[in-house]
N, C-alpha and C positions, 0 to 999 in steps of 0.2 A: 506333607513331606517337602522337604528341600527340594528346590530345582539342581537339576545338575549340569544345567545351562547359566548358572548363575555366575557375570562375571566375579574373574576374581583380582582386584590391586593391591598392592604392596600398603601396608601401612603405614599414615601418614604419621607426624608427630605428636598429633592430637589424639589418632589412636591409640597410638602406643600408651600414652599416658591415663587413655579410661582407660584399654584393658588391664592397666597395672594397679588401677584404682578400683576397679571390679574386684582384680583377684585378690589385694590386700584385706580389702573389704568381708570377701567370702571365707578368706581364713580368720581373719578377728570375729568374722562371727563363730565359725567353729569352735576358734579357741577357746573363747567366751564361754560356749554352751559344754565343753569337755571342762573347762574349769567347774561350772557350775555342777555338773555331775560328779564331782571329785570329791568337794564339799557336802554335794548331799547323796541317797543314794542310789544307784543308777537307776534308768528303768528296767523292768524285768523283761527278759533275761537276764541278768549279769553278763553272761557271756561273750554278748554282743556289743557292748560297749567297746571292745577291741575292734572290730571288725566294724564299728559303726565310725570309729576314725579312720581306721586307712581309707573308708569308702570316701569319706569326708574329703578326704586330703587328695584323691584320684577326680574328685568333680571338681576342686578348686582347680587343679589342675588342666581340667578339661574344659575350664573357660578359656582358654587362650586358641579354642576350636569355635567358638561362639557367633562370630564372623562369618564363617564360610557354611555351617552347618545347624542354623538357631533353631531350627525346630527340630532337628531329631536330635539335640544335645537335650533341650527343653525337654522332649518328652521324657526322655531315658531317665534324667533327672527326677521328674515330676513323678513316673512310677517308682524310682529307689526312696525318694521322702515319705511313702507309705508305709516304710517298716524303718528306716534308719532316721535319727534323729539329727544328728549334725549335717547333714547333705542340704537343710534349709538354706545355707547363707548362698551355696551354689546355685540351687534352686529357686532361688530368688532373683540372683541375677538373669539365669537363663529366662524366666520370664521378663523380665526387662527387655532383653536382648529382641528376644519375638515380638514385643508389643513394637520395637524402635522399627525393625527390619522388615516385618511383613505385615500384609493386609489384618484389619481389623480383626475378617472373620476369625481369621488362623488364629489371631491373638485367643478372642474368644470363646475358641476350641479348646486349644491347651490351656486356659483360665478355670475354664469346666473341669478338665480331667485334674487340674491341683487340687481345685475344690472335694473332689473324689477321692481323690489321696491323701489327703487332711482327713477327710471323715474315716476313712479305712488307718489311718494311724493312729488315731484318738482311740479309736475300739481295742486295736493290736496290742497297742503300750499306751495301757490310760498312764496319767501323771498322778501318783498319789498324794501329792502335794497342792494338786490344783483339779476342780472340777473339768469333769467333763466339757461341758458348753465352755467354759471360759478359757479351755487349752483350742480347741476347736475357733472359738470367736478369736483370740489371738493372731492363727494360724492366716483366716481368712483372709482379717486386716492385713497383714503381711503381706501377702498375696497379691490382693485389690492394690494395696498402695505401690506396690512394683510396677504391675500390669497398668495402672490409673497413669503413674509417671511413664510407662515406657509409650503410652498410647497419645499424652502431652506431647513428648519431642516427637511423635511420628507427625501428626498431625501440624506440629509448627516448623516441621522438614517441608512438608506438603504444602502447606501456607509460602516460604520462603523459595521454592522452585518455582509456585503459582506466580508470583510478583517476579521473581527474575525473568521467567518466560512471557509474562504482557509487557514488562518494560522491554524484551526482546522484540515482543511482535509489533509494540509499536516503533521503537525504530527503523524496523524495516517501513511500515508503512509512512511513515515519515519521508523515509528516504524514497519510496517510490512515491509519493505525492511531490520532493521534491523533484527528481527525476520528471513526471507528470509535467508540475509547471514551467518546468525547464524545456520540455518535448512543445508547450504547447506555446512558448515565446520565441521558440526557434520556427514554427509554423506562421509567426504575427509576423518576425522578420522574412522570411522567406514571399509572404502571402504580399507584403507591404516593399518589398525592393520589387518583386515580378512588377508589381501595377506600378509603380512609379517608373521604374528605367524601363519597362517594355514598352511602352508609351509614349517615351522619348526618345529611347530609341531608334525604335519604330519612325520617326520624323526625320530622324539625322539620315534614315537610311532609306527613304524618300527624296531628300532632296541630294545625299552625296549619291546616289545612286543617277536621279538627272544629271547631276555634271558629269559622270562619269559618261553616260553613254551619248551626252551633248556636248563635245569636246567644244564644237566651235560656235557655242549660244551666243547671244550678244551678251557684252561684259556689263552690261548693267544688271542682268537677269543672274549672270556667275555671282556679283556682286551680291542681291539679294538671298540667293540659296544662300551663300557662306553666309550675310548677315544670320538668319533663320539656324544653321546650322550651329554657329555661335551662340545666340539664345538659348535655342534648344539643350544644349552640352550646359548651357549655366543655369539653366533653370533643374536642368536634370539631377545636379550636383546638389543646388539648394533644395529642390525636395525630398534628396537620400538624406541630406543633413538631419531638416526637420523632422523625417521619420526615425531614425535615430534618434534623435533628441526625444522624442515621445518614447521609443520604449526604452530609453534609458531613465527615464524619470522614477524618479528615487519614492517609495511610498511614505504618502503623505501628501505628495502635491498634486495638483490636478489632474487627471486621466486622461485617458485619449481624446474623447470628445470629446474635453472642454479645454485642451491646448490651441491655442492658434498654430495655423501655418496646416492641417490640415484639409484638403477639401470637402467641401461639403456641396449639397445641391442647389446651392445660387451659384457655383460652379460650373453647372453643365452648359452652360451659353459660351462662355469661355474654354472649353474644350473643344468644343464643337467646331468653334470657329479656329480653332491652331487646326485640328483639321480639316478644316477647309482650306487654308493657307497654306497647303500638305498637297492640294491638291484634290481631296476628296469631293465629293458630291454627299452632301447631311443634309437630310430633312429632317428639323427635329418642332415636334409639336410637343407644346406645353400645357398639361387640361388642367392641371393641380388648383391651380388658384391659389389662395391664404395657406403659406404654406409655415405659418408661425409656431405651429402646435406639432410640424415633423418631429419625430425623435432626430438627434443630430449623428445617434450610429444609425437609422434610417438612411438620412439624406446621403451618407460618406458611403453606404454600402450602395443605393442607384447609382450615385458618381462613378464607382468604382466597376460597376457591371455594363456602364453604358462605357468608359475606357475602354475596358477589356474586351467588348465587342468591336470597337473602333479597331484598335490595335490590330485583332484578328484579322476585320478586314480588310482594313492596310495592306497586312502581307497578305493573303490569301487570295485576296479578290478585287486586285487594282483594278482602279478606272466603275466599278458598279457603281452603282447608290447605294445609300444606305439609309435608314428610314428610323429614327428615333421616337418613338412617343411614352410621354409621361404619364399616368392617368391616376388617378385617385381619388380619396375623401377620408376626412376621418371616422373611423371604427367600420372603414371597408377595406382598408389598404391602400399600401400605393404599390402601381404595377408599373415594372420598364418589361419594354417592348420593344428589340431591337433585331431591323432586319433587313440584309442584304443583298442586291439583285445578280447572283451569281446562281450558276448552277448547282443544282443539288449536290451530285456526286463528286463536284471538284471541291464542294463548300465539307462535305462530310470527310473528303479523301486529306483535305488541306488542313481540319483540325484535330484529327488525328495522332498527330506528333506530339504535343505541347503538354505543358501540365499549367495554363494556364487556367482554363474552364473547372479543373479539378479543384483548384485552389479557390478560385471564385465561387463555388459551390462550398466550400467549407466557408466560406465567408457569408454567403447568407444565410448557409445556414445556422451560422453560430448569430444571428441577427435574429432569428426566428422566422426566417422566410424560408422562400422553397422556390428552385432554381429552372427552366428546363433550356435544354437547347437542342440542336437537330436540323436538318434537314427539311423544308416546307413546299410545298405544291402550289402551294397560290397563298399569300396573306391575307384574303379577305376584303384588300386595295383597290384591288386590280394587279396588284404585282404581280409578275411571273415567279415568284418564287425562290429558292435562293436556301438563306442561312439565318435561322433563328437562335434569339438569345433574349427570354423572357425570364424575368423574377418578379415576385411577391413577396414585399415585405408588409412587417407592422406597421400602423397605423394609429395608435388609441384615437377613442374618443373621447 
């Protein structure tokens, strides 16, 4: 049965044109077949031959319901072609109609019950003009080749919604992988300005922060901060430049790693010592040795973990130590290990704020390392304890 939920739209212009080609269709066969009974003579009953065309003429008719209602037009059909003869040409399309509009099964349902109907009308009104089997085999063919074509377009409708809907869902995925790597260079820039200007900062605001609250230092020492604080502000500028410059690189040319002007871990002596000239107190030991075989997003993500602790405890923890050490070997890792002689609760309450550590954490982690920080009791030194900031990166061998 029909759904009666089944929406219903206006016909388009395509419609309109089969179903006018259906129904022309279903009258020239009629016609055809009441000619052909005119000339010979009719089947028996005689009587019926009047009432086998008006029926005729009311099914052609009632394809233009075909749309809205194909299988109970189909069936009504398929049971009047058991005793009437010209109802065929109607009756052919409404099988069409089914094969196009609904599932296979249906289709196959109402293909059976024609079947049934052809055999119960060959009995009723044999053709004396033509055998048995061969009005029957006729009839089938008929049938079969309605139902064959209307199960053709169902099935290459089904094909052509299949291909519009994957060429759909891959756009979408497209679009959110482009989205993706958009999300995920807005985190390179974000991760990559934090560690570069927080860094410097951080220094500028070391040393204007001296002049500020040492109005009347000696002027050679005023001097020196501004120099430092000059550096600092141009060095600060040319390292946003160069990072920049790296994620703007067009593909095709070199990548991050193997751009100049980024740092890497022959770097870290040269950090170490701006902060020291900052004023800081660094201890930084170096166990690495041969260090030729680092991967060089390796060495840039240490550099970058041993800054951002530095940075931290710039602000957090004026005036402490801080304790740097390198340690590694190839196909063990290399470990940074960085830690500052402040107290616990001031070191966990102080980094608290930031989303510096957060960002640093996707950084090693997109490296394949694994990050920890917190709170310490004693470092194993002799230190009294403070604020750590340990990573583990790769290493091959």
């Amino acid at each position: 049965m029909d759904s009666p939920a089944a929406p219903r739209h206006r016909r388009s212009r395509r419609d309109w044109l089969v179903d006018t080609a259906m129904f022309v269709l279903a009258v020239a066969f009629g016609f055809y077949t009441s000619v052909e009974r005119l000339h010979a003579a009719p089947l028996p009953p005689a009587w019926l031959f009047t009432l086998d065309q008006v029926v005729s003429m009311l099914g052609c008719a009632a394809l233009w319901l075909r749309r809205r209602w194909p299988v109970g037009l189909a069936v009504t059909l398929v049971a009047l072609s058991a005793v009437f003869e010209m109802i065929a040409g109607p009756m052919l399309a409404a099988l069409f109609s089914v094969a196009v509009h609904r599932r296979p099964r249906t289709s196959g349902t109402v293909f059976a019950l024609s079947v049934l109907a052809a055999v119960v009308f060959t009995y009723l009104r044999p053709d004396p003009d033509m055998p048995p089997l061969a009005l029957l085999t006729l009839g089938l063919a008929l049938q079969g080749a309605a139902v064959g074509w209307g199960l053709f377009v169902h099935h290459r409708r089904r094909l052509v919604l299949a291909q519009r809907d994957r060429a759909a869902r891959m756009e979408t995925e497209a679009r959110l992988r482009a989205e993706r790597v958009q999300h995920q260079v807005r985190e390179a820039i974000a991760r990559e300005i934090h560690d570069v200007l927080g860094h410097r900062l951080s220094l500028l605001s070391v040393h204007a922060g001296a002049l500020e609250f040492n109005p009347g230092a000696d002027p050679a020492d005023v001097a020196r901060a501004a120099r430092v604080i000059r550096q600092s502000a141009h060095q600060a500028l040319q390292d946003l430049r160069e990072v920049i410059g790296v994620l703007r690189a067009p593909t095709g040319e070199p990548s991050a790693p193997e751009r100049p002007g980024l740092p890497t871990l022959a770097d870290l002596e040269q950090l170490v010592a701006e902060s020291g000239r900052a004023g800081m107190r660094v201890d930084l030991r170096d166990d690495l040795g041969p260090r030729e075989s680092i991967p060089d997003r390796t060495g840039r993500t240490a550099y970058r973990v041993v800054q951002e602790a530095l940075t931290n405890a710039r602000k957090h923890a004026q005036g402490a130590e801080v304790r740097v050490r390198v340690t590694g070997a190839p196909g063990e890792g290399l470990t940074v290990d960085v830690v500052n002689d402040v107290p616990a609760a001031v070191a966990a309450d102080a980094a608290g704020g930031g989303h510096g550590l957060a960002g640093l954490a996707e950084r090693v982690t997109l490296a394949g390392g694994r990050l920890e920080h917190g709170p310490v009791r004693g470092d194993g030194d002799g230190g009294p304890g403070g604020w750590r900031v340990r990573a583990w990166l790769p290493w091959p061998a």
